[in-house]
VOTORLO-485022 format. One line per field, with one value per atom (N, C-alpha, C, CB): residue number from 1; residue in one letter; atom name; z, y, x. Coordinates in steps of 0.02 Angstrom, whole numbers, plus 50000, padded with zeros to 5 digits. Glycine has a CB too. Layout:
% residues N
pos: (NUM;...)
code: (A;...)
site: (CA;...)
pz: (Z;...)
py: (Y;...)
px: (X;...)
This chain:
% residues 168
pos: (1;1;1;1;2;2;2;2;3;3;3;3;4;4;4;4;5;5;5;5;6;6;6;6;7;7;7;7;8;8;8;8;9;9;9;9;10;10;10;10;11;11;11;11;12;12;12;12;13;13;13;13;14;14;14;14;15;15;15;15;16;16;16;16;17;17;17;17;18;18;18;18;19;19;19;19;20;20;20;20;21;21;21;21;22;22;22;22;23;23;23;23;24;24;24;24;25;25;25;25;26;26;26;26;27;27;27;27;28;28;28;28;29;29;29;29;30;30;30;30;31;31;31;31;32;32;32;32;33;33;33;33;34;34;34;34;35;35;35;35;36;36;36;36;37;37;37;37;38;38;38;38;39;39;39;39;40;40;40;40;41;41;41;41;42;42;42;42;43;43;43;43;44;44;44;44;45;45;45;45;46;46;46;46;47;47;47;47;48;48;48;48;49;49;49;49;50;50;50;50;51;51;51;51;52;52;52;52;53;53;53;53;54;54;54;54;55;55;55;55;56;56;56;56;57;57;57;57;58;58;58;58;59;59;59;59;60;60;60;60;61;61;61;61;62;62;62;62;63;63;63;63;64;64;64;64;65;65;65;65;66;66;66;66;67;67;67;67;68;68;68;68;69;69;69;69;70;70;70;70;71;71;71;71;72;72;72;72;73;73;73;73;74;74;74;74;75;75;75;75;76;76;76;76;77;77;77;77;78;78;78;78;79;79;79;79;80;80;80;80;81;81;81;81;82;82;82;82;83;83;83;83;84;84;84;84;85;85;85;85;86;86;86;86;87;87;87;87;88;88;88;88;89;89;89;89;90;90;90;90;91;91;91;91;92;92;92;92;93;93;93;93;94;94;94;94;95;95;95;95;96;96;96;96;97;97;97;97;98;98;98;98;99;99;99;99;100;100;100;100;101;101;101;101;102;102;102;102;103;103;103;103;104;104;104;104;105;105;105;105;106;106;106;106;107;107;107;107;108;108;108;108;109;109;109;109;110;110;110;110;111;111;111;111;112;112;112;112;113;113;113;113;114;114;114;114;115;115;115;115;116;116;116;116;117;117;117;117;118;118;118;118;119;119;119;119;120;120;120;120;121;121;121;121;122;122;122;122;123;123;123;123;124;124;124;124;125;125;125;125;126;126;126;126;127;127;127;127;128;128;128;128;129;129;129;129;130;130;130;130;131;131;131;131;132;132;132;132;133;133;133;133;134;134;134;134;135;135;135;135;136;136;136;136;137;137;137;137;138;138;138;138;139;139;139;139;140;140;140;140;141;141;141;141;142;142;142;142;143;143;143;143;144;144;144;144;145;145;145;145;146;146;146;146;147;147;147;147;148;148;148;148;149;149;149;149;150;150;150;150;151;151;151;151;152;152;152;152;153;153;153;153;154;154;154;154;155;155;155;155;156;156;156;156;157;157;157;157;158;158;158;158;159;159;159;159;160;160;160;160;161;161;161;161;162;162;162;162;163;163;163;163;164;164;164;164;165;165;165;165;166;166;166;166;167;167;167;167;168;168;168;168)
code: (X;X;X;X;X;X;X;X;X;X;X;X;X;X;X;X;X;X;X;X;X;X;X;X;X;X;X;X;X;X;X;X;X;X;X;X;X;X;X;X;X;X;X;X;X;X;X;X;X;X;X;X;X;X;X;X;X;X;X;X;X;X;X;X;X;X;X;X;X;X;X;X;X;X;X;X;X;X;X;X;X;X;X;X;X;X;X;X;X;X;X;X;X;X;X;X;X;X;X;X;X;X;X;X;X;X;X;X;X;X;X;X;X;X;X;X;X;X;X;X;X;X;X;X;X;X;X;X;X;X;X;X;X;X;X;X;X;X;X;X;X;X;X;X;X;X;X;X;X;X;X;X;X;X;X;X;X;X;X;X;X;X;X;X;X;X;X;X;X;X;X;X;X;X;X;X;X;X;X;X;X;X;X;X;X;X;X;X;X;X;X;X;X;X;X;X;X;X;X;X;X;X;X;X;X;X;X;X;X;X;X;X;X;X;X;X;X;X;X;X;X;X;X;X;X;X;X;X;X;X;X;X;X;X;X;X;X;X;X;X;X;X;X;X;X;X;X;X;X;X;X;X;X;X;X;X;X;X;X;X;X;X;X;X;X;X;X;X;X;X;X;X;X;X;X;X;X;X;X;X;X;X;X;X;X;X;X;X;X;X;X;X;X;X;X;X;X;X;X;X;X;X;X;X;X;X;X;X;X;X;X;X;X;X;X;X;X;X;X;X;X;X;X;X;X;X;X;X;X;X;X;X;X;X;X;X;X;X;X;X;X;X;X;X;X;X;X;X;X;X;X;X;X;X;X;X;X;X;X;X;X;X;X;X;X;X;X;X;X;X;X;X;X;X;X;X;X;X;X;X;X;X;X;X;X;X;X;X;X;X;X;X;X;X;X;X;X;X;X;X;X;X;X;X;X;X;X;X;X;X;X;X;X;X;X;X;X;X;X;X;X;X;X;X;X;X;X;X;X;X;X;X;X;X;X;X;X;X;X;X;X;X;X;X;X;X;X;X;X;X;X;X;X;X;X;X;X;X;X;X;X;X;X;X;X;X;X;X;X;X;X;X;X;X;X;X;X;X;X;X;X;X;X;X;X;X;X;X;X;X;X;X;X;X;X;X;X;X;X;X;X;X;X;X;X;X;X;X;X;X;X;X;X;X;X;X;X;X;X;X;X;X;X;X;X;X;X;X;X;X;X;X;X;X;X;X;X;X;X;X;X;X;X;X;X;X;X;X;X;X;X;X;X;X;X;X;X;X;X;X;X;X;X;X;X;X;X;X;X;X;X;X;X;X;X;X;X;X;X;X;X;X;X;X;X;X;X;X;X;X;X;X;X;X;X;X;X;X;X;X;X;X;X;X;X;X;X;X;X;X;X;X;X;X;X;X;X;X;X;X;X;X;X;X;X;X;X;X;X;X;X;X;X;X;X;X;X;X;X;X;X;X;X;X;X;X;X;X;X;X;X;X;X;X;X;X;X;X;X;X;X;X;X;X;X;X;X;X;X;X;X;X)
site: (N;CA;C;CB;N;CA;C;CB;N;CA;C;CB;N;CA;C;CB;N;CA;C;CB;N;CA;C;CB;N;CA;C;CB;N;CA;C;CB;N;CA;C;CB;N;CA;C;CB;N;CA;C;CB;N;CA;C;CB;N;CA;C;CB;N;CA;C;CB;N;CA;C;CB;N;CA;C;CB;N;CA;C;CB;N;CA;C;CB;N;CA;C;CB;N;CA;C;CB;N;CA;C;CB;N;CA;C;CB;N;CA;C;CB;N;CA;C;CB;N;CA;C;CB;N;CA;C;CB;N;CA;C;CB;N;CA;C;CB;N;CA;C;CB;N;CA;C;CB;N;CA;C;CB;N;CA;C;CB;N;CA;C;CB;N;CA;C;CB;N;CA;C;CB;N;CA;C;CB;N;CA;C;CB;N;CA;C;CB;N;CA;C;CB;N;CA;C;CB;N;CA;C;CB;N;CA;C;CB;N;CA;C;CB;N;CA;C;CB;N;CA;C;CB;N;CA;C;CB;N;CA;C;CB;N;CA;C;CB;N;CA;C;CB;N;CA;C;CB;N;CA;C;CB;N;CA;C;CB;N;CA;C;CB;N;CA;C;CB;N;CA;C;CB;N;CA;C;CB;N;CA;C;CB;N;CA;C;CB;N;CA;C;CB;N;CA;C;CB;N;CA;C;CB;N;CA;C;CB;N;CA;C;CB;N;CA;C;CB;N;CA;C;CB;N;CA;C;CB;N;CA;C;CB;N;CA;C;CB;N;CA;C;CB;N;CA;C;CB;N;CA;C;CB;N;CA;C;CB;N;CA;C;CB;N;CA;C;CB;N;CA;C;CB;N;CA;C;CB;N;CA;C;CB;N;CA;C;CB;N;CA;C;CB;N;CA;C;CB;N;CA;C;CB;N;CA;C;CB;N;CA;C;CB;N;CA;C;CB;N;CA;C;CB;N;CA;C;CB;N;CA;C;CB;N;CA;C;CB;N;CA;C;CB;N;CA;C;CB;N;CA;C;CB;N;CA;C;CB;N;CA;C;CB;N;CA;C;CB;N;CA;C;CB;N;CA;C;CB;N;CA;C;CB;N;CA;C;CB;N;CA;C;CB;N;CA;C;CB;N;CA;C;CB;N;CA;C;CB;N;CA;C;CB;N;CA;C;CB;N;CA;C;CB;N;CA;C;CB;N;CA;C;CB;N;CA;C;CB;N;CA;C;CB;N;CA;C;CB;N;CA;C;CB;N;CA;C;CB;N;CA;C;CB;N;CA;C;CB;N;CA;C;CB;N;CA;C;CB;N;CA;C;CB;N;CA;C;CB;N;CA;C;CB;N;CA;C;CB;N;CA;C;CB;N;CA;C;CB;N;CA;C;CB;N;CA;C;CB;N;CA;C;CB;N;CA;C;CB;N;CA;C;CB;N;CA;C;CB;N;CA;C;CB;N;CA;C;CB;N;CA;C;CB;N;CA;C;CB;N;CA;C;CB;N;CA;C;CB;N;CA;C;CB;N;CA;C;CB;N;CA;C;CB;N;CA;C;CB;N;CA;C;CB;N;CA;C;CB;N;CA;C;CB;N;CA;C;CB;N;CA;C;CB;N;CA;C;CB;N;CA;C;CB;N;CA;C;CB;N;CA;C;CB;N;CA;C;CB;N;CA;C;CB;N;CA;C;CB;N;CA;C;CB;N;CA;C;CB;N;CA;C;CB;N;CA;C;CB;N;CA;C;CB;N;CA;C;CB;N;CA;C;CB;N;CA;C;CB;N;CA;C;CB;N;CA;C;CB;N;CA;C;CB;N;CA;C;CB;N;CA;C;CB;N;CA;C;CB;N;CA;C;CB;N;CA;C;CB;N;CA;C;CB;N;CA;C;CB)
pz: (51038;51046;50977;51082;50983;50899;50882;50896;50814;50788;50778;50742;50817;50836;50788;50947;50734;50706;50655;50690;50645;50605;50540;50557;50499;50463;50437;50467;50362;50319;50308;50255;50288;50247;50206;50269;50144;50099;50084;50059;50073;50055;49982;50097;49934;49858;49867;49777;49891;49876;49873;49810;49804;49809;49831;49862;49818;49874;49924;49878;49967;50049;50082;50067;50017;50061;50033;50082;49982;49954;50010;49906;49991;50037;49983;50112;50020;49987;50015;50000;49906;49943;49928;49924;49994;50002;49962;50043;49937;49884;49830;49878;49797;49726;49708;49692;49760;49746;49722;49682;49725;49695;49755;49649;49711;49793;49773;49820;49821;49818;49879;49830;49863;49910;49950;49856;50023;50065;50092;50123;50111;50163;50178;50236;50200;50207;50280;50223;50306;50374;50396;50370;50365;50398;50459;50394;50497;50559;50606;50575;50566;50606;50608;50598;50556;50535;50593;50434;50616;50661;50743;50654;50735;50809;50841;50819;50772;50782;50788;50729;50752;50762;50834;50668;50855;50915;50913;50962;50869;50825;50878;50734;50892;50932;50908;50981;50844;50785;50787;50697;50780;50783;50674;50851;50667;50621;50590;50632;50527;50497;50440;50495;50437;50378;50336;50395;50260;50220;50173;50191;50132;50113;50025;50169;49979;49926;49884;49907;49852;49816;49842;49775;49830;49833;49778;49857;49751;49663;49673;49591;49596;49609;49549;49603;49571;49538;49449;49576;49422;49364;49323;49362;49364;49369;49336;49445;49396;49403;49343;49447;49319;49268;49271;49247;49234;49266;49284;49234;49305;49346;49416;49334;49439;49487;49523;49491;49466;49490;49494;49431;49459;49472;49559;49405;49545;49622;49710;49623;49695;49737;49726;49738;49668;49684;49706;49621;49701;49727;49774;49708;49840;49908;49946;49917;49896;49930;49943;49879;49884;49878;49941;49805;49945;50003;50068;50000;50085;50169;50202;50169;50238;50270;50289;50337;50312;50337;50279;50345;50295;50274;50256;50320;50290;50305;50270;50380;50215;50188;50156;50134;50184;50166;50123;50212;50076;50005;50013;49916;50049;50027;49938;50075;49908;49819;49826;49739;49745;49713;49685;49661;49716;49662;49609;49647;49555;49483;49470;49434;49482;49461;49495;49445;49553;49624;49577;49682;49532;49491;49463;49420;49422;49363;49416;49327;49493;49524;49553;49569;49583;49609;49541;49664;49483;49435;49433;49352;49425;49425;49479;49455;49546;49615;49618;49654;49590;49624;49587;49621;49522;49494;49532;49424;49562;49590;49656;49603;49707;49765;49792;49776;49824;49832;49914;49788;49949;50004;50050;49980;50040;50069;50068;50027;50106;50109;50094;50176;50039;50005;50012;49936;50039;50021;50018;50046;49966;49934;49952;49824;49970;50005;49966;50068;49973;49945;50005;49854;49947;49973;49928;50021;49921;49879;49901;49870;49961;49988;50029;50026;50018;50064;50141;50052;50176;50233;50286;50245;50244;50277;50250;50240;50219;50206;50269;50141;50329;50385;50374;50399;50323;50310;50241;50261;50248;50221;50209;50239;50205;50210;50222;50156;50225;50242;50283;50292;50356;50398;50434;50438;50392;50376;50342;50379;50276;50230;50263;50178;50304;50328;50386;50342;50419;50466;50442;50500;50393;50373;50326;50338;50298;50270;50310;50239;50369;50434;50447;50481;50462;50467;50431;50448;50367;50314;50292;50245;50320;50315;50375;50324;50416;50476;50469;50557;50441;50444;50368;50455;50313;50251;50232;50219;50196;50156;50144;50073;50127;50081;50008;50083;49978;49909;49904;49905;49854;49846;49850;49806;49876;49885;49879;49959;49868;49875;49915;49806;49971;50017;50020;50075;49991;50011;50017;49958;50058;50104;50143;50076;50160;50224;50161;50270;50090;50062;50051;50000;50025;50018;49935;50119;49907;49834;49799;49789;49776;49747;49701;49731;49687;49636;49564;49641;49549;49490;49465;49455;49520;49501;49554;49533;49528;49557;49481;49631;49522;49441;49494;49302;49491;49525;49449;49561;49484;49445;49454;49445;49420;49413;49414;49347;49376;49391;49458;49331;49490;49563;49624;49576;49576;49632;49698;49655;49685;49724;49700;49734;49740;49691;49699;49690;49646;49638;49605;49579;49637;49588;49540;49590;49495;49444;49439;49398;49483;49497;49505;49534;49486;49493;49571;49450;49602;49652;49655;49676)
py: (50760;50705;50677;50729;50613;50570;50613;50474;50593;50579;50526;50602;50524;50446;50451;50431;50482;50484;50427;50539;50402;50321;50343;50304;50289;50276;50208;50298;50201;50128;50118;50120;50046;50029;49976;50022;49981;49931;49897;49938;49825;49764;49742;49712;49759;49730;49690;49786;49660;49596;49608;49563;49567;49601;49560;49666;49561;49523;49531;49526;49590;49606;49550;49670;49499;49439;49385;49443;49387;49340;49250;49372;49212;49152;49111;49109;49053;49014;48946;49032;48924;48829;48794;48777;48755;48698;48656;48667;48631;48576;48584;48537;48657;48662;48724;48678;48746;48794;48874;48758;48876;48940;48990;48912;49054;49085;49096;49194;49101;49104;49160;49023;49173;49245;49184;49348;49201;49172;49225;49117;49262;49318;49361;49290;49417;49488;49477;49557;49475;49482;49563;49455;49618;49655;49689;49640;49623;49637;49606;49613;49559;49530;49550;49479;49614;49645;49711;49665;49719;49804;49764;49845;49687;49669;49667;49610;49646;49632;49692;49593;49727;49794;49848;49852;49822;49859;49920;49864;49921;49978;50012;49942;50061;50086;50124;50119;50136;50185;50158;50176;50197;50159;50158;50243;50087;50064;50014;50043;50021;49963;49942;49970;49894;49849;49831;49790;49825;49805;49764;49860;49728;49682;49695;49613;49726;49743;49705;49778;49644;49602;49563;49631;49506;49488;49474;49463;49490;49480;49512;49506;49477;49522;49572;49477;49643;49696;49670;49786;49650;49644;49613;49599;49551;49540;49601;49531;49647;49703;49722;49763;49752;49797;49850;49776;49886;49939;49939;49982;49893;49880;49886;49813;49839;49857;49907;49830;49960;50021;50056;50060;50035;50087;50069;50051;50014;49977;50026;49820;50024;50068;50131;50048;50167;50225;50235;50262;50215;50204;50196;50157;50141;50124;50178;50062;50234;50277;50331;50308;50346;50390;50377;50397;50313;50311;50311;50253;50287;50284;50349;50248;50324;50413;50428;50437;50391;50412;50467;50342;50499;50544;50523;50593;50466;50438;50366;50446;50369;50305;50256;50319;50209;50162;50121;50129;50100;50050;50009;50097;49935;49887;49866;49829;49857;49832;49818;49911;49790;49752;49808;49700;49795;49847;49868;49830;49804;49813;49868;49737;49874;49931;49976;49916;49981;50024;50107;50021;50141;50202;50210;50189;50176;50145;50155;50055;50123;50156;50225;50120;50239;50295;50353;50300;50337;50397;50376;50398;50334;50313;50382;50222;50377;50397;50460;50362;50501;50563;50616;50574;50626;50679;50688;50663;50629;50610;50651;50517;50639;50639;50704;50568;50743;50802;50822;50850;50818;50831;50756;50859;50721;50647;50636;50587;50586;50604;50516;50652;50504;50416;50393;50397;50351;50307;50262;50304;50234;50162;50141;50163;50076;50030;49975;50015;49924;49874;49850;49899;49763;49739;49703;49716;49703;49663;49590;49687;49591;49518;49512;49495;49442;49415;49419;49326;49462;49469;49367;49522;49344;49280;49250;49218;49289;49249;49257;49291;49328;49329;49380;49273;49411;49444;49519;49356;49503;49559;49635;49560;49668;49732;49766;49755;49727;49723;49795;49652;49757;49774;49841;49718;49868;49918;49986;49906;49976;49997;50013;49955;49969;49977;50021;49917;50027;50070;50141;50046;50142;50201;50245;50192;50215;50236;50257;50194;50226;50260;50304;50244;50342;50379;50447;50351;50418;50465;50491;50420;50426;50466;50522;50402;50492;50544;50605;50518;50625;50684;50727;50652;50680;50712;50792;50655;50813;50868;50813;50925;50817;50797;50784;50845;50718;50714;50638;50762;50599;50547;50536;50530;50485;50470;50390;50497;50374;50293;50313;50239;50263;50248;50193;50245;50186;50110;50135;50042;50092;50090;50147;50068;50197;50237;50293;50226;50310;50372;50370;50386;50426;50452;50503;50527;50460;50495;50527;50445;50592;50604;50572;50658;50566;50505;50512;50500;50581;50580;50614;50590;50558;50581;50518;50687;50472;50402;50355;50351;50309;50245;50203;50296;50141;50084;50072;49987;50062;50042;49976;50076;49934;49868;49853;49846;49879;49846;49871;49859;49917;49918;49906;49993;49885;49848;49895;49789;49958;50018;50065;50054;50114;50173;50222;50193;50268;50350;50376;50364;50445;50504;50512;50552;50534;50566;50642;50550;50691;50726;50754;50716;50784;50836;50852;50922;50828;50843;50922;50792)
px: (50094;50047;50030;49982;50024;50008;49955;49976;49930;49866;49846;49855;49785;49762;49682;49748;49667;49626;49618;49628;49551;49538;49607;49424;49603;49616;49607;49653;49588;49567;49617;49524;49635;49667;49644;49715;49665;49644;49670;49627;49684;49718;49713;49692;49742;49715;49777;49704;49819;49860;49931;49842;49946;50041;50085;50060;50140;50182;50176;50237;50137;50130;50101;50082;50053;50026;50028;49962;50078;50085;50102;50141;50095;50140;50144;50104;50193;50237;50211;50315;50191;50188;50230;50131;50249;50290;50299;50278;50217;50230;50236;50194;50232;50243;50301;50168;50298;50356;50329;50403;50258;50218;50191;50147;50195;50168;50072;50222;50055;49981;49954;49950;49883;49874;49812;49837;49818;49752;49729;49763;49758;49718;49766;49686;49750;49782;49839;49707;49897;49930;49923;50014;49898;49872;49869;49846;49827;49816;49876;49748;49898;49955;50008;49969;50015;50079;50058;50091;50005;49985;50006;49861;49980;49996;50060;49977;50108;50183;50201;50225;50166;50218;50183;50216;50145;50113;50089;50151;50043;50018;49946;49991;49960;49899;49853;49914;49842;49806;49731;49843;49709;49626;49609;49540;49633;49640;49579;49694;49558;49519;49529;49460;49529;49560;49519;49590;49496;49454;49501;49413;49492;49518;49475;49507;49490;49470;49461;49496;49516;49553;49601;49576;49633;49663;49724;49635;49762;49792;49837;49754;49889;49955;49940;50038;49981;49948;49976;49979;50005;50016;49938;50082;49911;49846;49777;49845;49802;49748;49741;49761;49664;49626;49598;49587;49607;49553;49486;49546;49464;49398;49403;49372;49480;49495;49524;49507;49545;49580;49501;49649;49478;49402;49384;49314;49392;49339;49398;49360;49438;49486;49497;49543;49495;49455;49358;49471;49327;49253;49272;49204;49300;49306;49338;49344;49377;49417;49340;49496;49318;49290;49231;49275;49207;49145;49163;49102;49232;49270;49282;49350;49219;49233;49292;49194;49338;49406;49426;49463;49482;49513;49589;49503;49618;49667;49647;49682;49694;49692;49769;49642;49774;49826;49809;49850;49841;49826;49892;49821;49889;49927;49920;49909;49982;49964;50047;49924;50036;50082;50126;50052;50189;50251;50257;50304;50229;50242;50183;50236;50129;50080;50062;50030;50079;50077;50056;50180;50118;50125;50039;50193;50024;49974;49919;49989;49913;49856;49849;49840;49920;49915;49913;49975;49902;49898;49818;49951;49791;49725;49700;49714;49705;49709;49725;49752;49771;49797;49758;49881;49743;49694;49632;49673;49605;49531;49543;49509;49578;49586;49644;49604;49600;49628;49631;49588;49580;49544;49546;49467;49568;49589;49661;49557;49699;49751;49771;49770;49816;49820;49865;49816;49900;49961;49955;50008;50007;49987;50080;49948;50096;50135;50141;50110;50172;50193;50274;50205;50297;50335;50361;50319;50433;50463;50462;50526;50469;50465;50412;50525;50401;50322;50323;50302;50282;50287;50302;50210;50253;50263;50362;50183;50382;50470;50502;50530;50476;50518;50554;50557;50570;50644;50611;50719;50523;50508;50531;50471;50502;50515;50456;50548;50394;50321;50301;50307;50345;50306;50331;50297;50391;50401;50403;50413;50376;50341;50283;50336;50231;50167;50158;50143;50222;50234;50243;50285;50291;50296;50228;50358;50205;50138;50102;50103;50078;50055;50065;50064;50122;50155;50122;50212;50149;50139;50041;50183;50031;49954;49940;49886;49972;49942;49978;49953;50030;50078;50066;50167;50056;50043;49993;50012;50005;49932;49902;49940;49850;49803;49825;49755;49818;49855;49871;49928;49870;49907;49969;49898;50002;50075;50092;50097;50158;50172;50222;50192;50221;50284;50333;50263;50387;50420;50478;50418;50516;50565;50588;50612;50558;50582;50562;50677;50549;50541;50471;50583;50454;50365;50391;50322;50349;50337;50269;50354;50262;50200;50195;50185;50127;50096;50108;50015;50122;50156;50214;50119;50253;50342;50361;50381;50333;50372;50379;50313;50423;50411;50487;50443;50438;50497;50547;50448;50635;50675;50690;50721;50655;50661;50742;50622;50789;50854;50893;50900;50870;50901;50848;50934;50773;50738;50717;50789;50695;50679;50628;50736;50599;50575;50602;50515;50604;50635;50571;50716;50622;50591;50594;50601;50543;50572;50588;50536;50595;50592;50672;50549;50677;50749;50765;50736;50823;50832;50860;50868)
């Protein structure tokens, strides 16, 4: 039988919500797809969504890595998902994983904008789910079908993925 126990998730931005304007050719953030990414995917989790920030993580400061650890720390859930931006995703979850022991974290992202159609969004978001409900307790990043501890990941910009750093 699932585990159908709450879980948050937090929205700080990213390409996960990025969209695309027509008239200038720039992407810009309006609002989280989120919920539209749990509807499409027919998500039956008793889920809540907070919406932290909006920005792409290169953007982010440590004010805002503070402000997402604080939101972790007060959500009673136990089960927590962190939509963010690829490029700093590492940089929070090291922020994140010393703090957080007894809670269980994953942080997600998307190379492509869920609104392009051809994301990788809403799969990533699925799998983090996943991984919160099945995990220990501990910080983790999830993208594309793998789950990494928070400190033994690092995206490879020239093959456009994340690894381990970790000795297989």
């Amino acid at each position: 039988m699932p585990d159908n126990r709450r879980i948050r998730v937090f929205a700080t931005g990213g390409t996960f919500d990025k969209e695309y304007n027509e008239l200038n050719g720039q992407l810009f953030f309006q609002r989280t797809h989120l919920a539209d990414m749990l509807r499409l995917g027919r998500c039956h989790l008793d889920v809540t969504i907070e919406t932290l920030m909006m920005i792409d993580s290169l953007e982010m400061i440590d004010r805002d890595r503070e402000l997402i650890a604080e939101r972790c720390q007060q959500a009673a859930e136990d089960r927590i998902v962190i939509t963010h931006g690829t490029d700093t995703m590492e940089r929070t979850a090291a922020v994140l994983g010393p703090r957080f022991g007894a809670k269980t974290i994953v942080l997600t992202g998307a190379m492509i904008p869920y609104t392009f159609g051809s994301s990788d969004g809403l799969f990533n978001l699925g799998t983090a789910l996943a991984f919160a409900q099945t995990l220990s307790p501990g910080v983790y990043v999830a993208m594309n079908g793998r789950c990494f501890e928070w400190d033994a990941v690092r995206k490879n910009r020239e093959l456009g993925i994340f690894e381990s750093l970790r000795k297989s």
